[in-house]
C-alpha positions in Angstrom: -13.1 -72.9 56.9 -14.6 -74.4 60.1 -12.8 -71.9 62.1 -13.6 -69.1 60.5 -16.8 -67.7 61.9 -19.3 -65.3 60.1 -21.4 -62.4 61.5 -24.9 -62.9 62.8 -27.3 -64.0 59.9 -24.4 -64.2 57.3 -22.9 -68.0 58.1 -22.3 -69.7 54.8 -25.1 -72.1 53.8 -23.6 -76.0 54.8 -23.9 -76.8 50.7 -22.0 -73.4 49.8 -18.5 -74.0 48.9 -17.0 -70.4 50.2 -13.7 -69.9 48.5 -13.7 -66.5 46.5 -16.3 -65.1 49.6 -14.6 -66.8 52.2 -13.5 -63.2 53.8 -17.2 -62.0 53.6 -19.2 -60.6 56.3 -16.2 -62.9 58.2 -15.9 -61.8 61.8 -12.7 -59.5 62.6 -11.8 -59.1 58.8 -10.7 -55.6 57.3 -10.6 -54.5 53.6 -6.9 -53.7 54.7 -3.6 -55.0 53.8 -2.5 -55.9 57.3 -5.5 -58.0 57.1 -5.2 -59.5 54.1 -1.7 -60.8 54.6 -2.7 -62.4 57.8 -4.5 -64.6 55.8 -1.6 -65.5 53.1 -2.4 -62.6 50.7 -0.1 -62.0 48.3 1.8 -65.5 49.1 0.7 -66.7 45.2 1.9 -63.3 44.2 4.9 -64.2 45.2 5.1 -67.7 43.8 4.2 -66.2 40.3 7.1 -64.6 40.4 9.2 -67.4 40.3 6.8 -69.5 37.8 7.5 -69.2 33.9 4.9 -67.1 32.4 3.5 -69.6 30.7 3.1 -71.9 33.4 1.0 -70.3 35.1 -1.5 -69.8 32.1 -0.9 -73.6 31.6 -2.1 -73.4 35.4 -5.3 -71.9 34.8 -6.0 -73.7 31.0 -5.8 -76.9 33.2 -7.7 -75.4 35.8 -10.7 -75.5 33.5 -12.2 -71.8 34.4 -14.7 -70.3 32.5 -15.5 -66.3 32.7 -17.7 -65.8 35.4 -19.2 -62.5 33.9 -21.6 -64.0 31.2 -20.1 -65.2 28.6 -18.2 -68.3 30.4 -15.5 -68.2 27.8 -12.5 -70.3 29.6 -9.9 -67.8 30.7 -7.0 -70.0 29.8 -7.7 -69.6 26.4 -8.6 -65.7 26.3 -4.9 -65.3 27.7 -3.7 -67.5 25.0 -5.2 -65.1 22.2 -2.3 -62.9 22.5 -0.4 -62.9 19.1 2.7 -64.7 19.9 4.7 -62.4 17.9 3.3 -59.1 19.4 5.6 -56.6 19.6 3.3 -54.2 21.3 2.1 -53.0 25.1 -0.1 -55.7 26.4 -2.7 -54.2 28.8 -5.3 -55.9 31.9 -8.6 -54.5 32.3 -10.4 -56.1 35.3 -14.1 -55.4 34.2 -16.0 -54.1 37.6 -19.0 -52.3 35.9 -21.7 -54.9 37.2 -24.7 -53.8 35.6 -26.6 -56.8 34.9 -29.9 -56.8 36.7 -30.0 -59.5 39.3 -26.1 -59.2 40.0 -24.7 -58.4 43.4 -21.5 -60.1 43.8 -18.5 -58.2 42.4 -19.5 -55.8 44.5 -18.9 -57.5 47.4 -15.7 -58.7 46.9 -14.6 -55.0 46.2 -15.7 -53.4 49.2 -14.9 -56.5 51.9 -12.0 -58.1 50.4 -10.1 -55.7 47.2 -6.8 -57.8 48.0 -8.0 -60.7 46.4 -8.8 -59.0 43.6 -5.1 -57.2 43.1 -3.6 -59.8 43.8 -5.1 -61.4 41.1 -4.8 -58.8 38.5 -1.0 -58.4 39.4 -0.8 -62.6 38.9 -2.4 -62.2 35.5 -0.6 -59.5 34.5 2.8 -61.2 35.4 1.4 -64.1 33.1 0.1 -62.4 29.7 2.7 -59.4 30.1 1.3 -56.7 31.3 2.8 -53.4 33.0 -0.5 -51.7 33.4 -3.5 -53.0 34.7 -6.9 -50.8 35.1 -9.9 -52.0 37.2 -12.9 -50.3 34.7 -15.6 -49.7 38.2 -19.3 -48.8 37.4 -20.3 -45.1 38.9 -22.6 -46.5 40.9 -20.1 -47.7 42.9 -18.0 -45.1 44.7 -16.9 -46.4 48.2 -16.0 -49.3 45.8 -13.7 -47.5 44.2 -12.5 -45.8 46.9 -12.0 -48.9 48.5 -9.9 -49.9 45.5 -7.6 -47.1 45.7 -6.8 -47.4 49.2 -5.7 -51.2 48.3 -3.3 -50.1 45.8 -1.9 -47.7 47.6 -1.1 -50.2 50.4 0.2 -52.9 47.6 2.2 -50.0 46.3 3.2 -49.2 50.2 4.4 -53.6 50.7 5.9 -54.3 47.5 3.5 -56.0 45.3 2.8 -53.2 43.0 5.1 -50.4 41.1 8.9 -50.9 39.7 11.1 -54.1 40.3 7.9 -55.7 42.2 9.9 -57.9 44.9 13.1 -58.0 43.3 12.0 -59.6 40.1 12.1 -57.0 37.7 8.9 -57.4 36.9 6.7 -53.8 36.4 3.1 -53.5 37.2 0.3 -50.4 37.7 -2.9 -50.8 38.3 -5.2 -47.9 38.4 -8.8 -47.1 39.0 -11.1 -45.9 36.5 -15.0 -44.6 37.0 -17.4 -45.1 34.5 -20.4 -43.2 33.9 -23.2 -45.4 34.8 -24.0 -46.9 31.3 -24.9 -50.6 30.9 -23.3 -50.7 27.8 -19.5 -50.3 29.0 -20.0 -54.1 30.4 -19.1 -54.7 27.3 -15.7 -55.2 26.8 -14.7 -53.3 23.0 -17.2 -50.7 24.7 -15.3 -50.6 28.2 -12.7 -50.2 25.9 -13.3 -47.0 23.8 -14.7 -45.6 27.6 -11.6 -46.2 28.6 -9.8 -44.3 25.5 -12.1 -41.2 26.5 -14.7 -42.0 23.4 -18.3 -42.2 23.6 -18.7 -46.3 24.0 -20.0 -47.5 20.8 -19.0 -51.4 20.8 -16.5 -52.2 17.9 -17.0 -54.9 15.4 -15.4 -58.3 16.0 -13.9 -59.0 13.8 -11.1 -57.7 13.3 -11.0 -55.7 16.7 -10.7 -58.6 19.1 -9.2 -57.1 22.4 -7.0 -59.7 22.4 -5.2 -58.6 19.3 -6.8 -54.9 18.7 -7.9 -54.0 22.4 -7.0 -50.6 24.2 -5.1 -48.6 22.2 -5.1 -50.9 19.2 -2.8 -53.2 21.6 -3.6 -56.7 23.3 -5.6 -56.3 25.8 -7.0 -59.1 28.2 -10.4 -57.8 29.8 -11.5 -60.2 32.8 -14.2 -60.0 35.1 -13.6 -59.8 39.2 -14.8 -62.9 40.2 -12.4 -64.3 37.2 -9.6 -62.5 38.0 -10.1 -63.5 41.7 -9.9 -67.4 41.5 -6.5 -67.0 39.8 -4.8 -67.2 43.5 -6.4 -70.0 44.2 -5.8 -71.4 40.9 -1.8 -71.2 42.0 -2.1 -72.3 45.5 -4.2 -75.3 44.9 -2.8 -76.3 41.2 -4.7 -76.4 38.2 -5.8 -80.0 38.3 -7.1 -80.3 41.8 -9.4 -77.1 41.0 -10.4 -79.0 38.2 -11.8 -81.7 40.9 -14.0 -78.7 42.2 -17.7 -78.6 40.2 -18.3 -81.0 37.4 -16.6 -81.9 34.2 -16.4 -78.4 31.8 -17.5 -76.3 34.3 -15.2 -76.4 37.1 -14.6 -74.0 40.0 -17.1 -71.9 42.1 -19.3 -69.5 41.2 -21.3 -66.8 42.9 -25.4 -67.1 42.8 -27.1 -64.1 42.8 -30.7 -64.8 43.9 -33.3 -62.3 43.9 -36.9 -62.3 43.9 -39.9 -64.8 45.6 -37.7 -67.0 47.7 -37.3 -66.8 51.9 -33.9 -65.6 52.0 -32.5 -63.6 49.0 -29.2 -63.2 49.0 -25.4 -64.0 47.6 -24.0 -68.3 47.4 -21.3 -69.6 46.5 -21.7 -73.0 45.4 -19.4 -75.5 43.4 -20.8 -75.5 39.1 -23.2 -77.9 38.5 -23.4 -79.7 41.7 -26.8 -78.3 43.0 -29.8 -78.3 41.2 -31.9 -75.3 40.4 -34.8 -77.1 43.0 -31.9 -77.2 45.4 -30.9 -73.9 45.2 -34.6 -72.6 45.9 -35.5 -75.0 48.3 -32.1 -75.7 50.0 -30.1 -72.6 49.6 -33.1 -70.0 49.7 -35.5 -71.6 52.3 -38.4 -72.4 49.4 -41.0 -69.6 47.9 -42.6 -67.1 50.3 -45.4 -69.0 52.1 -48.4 -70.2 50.2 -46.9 -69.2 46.3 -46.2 -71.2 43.4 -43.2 -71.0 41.2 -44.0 -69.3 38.3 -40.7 -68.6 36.3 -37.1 -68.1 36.5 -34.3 -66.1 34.8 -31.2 -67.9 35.7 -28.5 -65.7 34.7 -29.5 -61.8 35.0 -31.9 -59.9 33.2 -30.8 -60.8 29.4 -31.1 -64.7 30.2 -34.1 -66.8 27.8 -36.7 -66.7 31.0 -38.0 -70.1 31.7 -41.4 -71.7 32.5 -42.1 -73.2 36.1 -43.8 -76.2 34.2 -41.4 -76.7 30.9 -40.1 -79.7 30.8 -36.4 -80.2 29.0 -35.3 -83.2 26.6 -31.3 -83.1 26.4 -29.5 -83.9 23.4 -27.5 -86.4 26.0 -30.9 -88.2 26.5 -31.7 -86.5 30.0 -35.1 -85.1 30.4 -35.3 -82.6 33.2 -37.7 -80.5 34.8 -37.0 -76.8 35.9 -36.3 -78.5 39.0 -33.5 -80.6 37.9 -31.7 -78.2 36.1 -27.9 -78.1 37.0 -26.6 -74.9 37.6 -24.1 -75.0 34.9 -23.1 -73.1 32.2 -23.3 -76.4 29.5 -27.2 -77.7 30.7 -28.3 -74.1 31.1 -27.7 -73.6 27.7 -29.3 -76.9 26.7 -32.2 -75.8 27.8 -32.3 -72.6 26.2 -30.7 -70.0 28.1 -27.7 -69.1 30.3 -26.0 -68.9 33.0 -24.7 -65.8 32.3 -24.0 -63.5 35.3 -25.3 -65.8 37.9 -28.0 -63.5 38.4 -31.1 -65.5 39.7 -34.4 -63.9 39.1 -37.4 -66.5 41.3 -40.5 -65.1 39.9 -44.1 -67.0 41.6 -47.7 -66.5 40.9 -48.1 -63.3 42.1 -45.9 -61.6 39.4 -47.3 -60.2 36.5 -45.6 -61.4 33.5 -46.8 -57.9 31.2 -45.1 -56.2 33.7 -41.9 -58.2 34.5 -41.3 -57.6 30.5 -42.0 -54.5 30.5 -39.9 -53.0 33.4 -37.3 -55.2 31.3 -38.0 -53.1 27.9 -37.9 -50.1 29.9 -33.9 -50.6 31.2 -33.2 -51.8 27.5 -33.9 -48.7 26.1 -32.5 -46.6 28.4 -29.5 -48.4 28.1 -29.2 -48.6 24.4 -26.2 -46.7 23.0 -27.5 -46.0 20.1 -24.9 -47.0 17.5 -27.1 -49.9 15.3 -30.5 -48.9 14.5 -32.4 -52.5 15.1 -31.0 -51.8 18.7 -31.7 -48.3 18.5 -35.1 -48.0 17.2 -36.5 -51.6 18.3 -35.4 -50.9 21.9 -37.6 -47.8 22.2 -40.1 -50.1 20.0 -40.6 -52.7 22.5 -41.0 -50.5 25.6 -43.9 -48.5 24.0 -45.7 -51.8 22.7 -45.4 -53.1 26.2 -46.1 -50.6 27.8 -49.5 -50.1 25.7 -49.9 -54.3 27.2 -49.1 -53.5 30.7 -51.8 -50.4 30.8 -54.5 -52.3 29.2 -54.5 -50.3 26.0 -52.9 -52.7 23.4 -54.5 -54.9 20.6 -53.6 -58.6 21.3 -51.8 -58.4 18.1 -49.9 -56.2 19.5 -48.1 -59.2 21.6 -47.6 -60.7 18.2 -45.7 -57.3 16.7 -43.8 -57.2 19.8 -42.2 -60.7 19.2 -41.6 -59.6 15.7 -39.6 -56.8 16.8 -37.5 -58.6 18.7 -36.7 -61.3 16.3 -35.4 -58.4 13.8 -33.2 -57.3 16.4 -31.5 -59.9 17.2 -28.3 -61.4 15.5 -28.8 -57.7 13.8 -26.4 -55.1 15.8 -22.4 -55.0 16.5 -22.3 -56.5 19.7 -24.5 -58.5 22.2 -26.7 -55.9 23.4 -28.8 -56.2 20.5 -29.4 -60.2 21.5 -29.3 -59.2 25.5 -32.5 -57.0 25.2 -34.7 -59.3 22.9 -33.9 -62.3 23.9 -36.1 -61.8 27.1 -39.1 -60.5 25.2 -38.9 -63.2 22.9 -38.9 -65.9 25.8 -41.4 -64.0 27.3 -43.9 -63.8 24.3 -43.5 -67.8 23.3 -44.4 -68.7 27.1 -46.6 -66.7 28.2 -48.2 -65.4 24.9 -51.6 -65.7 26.4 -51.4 -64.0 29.7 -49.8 -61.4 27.6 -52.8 -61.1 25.3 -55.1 -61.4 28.3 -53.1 -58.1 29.7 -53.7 -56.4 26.4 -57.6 -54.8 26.9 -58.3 -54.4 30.2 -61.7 -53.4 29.5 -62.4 -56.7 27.7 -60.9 -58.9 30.2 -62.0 -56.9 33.1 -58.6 -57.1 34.7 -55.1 -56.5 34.8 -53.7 -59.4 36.3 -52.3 -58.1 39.6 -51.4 -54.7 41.5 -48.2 -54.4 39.8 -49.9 -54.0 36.3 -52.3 -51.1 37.9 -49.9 -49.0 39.2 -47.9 -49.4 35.9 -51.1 -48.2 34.3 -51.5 -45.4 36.8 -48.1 -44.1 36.0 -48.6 -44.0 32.5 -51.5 -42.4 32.2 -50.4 -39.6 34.9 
């Protein structure tokens, strides 16, 4: 990587680890083929298809890679799932509809560097067994998928995509399919029945597992870009010696996403585990803006258990951390009670207004709610009203109380994880900052709202 140079004000911080955004905002590099090819794309594409099938899932078992769109289930694994007696189509879906707030990375990789990304998806596909292949892209985005179909048409155009791909008799499509901007199709059994042409209600696992009942009631693997894009480099550098990269259980690279009251904002790539959260912020992200004090975080997009500048963490392992010392992992994250989800960071310092963070929060919730279990439903819509009564100034302080208590009935409650994704920030929120919250909650008896951000929320309520 030291001769690769990057444009003006994009060079890789020195404790990045670029390996999935090696290409981007790399100086002289095309979203083409051509491009791509120069670089040894499609090389591992080409070494699949001389591997055993299930060597190269073996490959990427020992590889130790966990999903890098939320759930961090390893990917091994899910490919495994497929019932070894299936007689049946077995389909890919690369899941592209990045709708997580605080998440800006798949994005990326889609518009600056899509050959990564097929080749990938035509890797995988050569391993569980599929012929067809679709890349499920958010509405959102549509250079992205423009982008997309150009790409296939030149892998069509070279070889690595259609009948006989290189002589090997081995069949693969991949086609492009546009969502309609709703949160809920990140969800794969929802991305699913979207996919079938249905309204996208979630299906109830179990029995409708994708692996076993997926699109078309046939195994299906769903896998998220950044996923689906270190297979390659699973191939070229082996399983094992990716498994060096990170730390033990959570191997690899990953993609940061880090938004909010730091110096420089922004996309890293960093190996799992091996910086800290103070790192990140400090290192990474050139400290808080001038003069500010950390106040919270969400580390892993918006549905992450938000977490207290001051909390301090005692480990089951016997480690007692600050927020500072956190690892960004997916195994301490969750020690500490939340996630590492999306690798969306959210830096919040003492100029935010936590009435207000939770209620712009509520407010995409129940927008986004598709409206299929009624604790999701009705206790979506719930929560934005009672917050929004908090943020304005017009609420009872036991009003903060009910608003907690909604949230605990939602969750663990509805088919899939939305339910859980939109209370478990206003639960978080309520148990740590329960008193600014109550302070919020009569402006006319506190005299304030706690900053500007609360008053214009008011103002645009009450206009």
């Amino acid at each position: 990587m030291s001769s690769i140079s990057y444009l003006p004000g994009k060079q890789p911080h020195s404790r990045e680890y670029r390996l999935i955004f090696k290409n981007i905002d790399r100086v002289g590099w095309n979203s083409s083929i051509e491009c791509a090819m120069a670089d040894g794309g499609y090389e591992m594409l080409k070494k699949a298809l001389g591997m055993e099938r299930s060597a190269i899932t073996n490959e990427v078992k020992a590889s130790g890679l966990r999903g890098r769109g939320g759930a961090g289930f390893p990917t091994g694994v899910k490919w495994g799932f497929i019932p070894p007696t299936n007689t049946k189509p077995v389909y890919l879906i690369c899941n592209a509809d990045e709708s997580e707030p605080g998440t800006f990375k798949d994005r990326y990789i889609i518009h600056q560097d899509p050959h990564q990304l097929i080749e990938g998806m035509a890797i995988a596909c050569y391993a569980v067994g599929a012929k067809l292949a679709y890349i499920y892209i958010r509405e959102e985005f549509p250079e992205g998928a423009k982008i997309l179909e150009k790409a296939i048409a030149e892998a069509h155009a070279k070889g690595f995509l259609g009948k006989n791909i290189l002589g090997s008799s081995f069949d693969c499509e991949i086609y492009v399919h546009r969502g309609a901007g709703a949160y809920i199709c990140g969800e794969e059994t929802g991305l699913i029945e979207s996919l079938e042409g249905k309204r996208p209600y979630p299906r109830i696992k179990p029995p409708y597992f994708p692996a076993a009942l997926g699109l078309y009631m046939s195994p299906t693997i769903v896998n998220n870009v950044e996923s689906l894009c270190h297979v390659k480099h699973i191939l070229q550098m082996g399983g094992a010696e990716y498994a060096k990269l990170g730390t033990p259980n959570n191997t690899g690279t990953r993609i940061l996403c880090v938004s909010g009251d730091v110096q420089k904002p922004g996309y890293y790539e960093i190996q799992v585990g091996k910086l800290t959260m103070g790192e990140v912020i400090n290192d990474l992200c050139g400290g808080l803006k001038p003069g500010r004090k950390l106040k919270a975080i969400i580390p892993g997009g918006s549905s992450a258990k938000v977490l207290r500048a001051d909390e301090q963490f005692k480990l089951k392992d016997g480690r007692e951390l600050t927020i500072w010392d956190i690892p960004m992992d997916f195994d301490t994250m969750a020690a500490c009670g939340t996630m590492a989800g999306s690798g969306g960071v959210i830096i919040m310092d003492d100029s935010r207004s936590m009435s207000w963070v939770i209620n712009n929060l509520n407010n995409f919730y129940a927008h986004e709610s598709c409206g299929q279990c009624t604790p999701c439903r009705e206790g979506s819509l719930w929560m934005k009203k009672i917050s929004d009564r908090i943020v304005s100034g017009n609420a009872s302080p036991d009003d903060v109380d009910t608003l907690e208590q909604v949230a605990v009935q939602i969750d663990g409650r509805t088919i899939c994880a939305f339910g859980e994704a939109s209370a478990w920030p206003t639960q978080s929120f309520v148990r740590k900052f329960r008193d600014e919250l109550k302070a919020d909650c009569r402006a006319d008896l506190t005299g304030k709202i706690v900053n500007n951000e609360g008053k214009e929320a008011a103002a645009s309520l009450s206009a």
